[in-house]
C-alpha positions in Angstrom: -15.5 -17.1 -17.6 -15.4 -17.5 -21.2 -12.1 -19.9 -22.0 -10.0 -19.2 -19.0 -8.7 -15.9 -19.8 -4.7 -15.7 -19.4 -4.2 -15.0 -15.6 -1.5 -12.3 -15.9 -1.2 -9.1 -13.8 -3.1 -7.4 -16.9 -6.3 -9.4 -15.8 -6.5 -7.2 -12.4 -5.0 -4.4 -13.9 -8.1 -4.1 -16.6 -10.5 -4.2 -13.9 -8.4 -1.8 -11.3 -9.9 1.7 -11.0 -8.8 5.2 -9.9 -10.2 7.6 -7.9 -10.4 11.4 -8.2 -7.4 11.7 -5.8 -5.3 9.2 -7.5 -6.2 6.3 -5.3 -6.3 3.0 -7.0 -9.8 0.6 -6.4 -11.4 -2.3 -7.6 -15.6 -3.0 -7.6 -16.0 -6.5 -5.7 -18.4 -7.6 -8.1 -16.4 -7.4 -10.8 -13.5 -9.7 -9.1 -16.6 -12.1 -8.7 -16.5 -14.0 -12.2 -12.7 -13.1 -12.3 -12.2 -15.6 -9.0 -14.5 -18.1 -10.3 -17.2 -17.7 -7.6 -20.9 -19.3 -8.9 -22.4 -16.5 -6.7 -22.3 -13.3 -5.1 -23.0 -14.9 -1.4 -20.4 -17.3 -1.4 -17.8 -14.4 -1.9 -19.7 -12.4 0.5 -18.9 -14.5 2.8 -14.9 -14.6 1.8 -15.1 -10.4 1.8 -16.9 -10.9 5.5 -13.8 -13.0 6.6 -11.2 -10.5 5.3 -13.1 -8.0 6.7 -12.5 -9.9 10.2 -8.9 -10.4 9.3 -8.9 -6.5 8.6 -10.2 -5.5 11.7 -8.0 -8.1 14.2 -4.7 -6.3 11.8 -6.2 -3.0 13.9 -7.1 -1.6 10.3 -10.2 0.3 9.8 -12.8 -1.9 7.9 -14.2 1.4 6.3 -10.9 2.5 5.0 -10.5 -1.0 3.1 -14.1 -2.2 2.4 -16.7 1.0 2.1 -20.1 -0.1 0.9 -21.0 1.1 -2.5 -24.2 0.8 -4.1 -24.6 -0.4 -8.2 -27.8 -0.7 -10.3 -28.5 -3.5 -11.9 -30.9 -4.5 -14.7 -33.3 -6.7 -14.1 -35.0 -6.7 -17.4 -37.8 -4.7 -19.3 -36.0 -1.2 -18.8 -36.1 -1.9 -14.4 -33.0 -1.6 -12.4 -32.1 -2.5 -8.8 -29.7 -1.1 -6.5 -27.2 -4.5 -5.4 -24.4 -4.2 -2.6 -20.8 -3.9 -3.5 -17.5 -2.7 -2.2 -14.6 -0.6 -3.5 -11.9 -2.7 -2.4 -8.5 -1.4 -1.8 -5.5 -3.4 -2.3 -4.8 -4.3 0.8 -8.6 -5.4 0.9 -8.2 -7.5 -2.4 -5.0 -9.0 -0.7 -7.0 -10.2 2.2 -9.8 -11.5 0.2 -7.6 -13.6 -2.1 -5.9 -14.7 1.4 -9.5 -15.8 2.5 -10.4 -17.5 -1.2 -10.2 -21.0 -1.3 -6.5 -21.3 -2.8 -7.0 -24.5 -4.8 -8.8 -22.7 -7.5 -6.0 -21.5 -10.0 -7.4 -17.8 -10.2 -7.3 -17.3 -6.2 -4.0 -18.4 -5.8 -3.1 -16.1 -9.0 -4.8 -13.0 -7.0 -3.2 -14.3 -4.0 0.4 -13.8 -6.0 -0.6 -10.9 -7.6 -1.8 -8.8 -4.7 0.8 -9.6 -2.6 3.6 -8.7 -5.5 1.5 -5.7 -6.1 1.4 -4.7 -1.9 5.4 -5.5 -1.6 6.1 -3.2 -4.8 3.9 -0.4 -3.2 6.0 -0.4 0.2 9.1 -0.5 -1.6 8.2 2.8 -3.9 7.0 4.7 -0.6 9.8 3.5 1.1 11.9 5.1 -2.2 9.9 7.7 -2.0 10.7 8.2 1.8 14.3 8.3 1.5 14.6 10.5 -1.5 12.7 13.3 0.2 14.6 12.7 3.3 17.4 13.2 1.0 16.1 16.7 -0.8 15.2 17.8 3.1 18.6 17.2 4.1 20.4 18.8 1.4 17.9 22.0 1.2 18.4 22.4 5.0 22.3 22.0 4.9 22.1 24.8 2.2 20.0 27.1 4.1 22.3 26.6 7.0 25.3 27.3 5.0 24.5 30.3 3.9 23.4 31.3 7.6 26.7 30.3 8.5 28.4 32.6 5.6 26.0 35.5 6.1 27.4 35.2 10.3 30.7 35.3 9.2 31.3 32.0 10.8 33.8 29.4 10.0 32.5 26.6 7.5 32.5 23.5 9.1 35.1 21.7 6.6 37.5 24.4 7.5 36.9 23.8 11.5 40.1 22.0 13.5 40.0 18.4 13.2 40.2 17.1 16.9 42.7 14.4 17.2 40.4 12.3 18.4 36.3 11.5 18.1 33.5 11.9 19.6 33.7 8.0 20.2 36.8 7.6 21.4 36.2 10.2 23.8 33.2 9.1 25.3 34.9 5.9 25.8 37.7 7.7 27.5 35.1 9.4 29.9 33.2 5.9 30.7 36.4 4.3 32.0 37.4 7.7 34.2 33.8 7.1 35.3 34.6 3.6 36.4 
């Protein structure tokens, strides 16, 4: 690389791509020059062992690592058609996992792929709840009316037993004994 560039999160973020259903990637030849690999073989052979790594996680390989093909120039107007990968995340984790973590810019990837994974679980995790949330109240409302429509008693103006459901079932285990 020319000068090492600044290794911030913008570095993968310039070369990160998205799909036509919103579905971020990144090209495995372009992370080549990014992680300071001489040549595309040597980080074959790190994308073969977090391909491995993949599979023995009980992932699918092909959801992670699908083949692409790329054309190339090879000079006086000729192109070639060259091997490459469209790398999820969680592939790109793996591979920086599998790079050789001396070398500043794996250990950077490393960092920034796993920061990247944890935020990604936490926003779907967010994301979970909240629509747990919305389910739960739209339900409650739909039953509420039901409820009202019936003619039925709300259940905030139902008797309060005088005592709960756990103290009951308590009471019932040691009649039990």
């Amino acid at each position: 690389m020319n000068e090492i560039k600044e290794y911030t999160e913008k570095v993968f973020e310039d070369i990160k791509h998205i799909d036509d259903n919103g579905n971020e990637y990144w090209l495995a030849r372009e992370l080549v020059p990014l992680l300071e690999y001489s040549k595309w073989e040597r980080f074959s052979n790190t994308i073969n062992n977090a391909k491995i790594a993949c599979e023995n996680s009980g992932y699918n390989v092909n959801d992670h690592f699908p083949r692409v093909g790329k054309l190339i120039s090879i000079g006086k107007g000729g192109k070639r058609k060259v091997d490459d990968y469209k790398l999820s995340r969680y592939a790109c984790y793996l591979i920086a996992q599998n790079g050789d973590s001396r070398k500043k810019p794996i250990a950077l990837a490393q960092t920034y792929f796993a920061i990247q994974t944890r935020k990604q679980e936490l926003n779907e995790k967010e994301y979970n709840e909240y629509t747990a949330n919305l389910v739960h109240y739209k339900i409650g409302k739909i039953v509420r009316k039901a409820i009202k429509e019936a003619g039925g008693t709300m259940p905030e103006d139902l008797p309060t037993p005088n005592k709960s459901l756990k103290e009951l079932e308590k009471e019932s285990k040691k009649v039990k004994e």
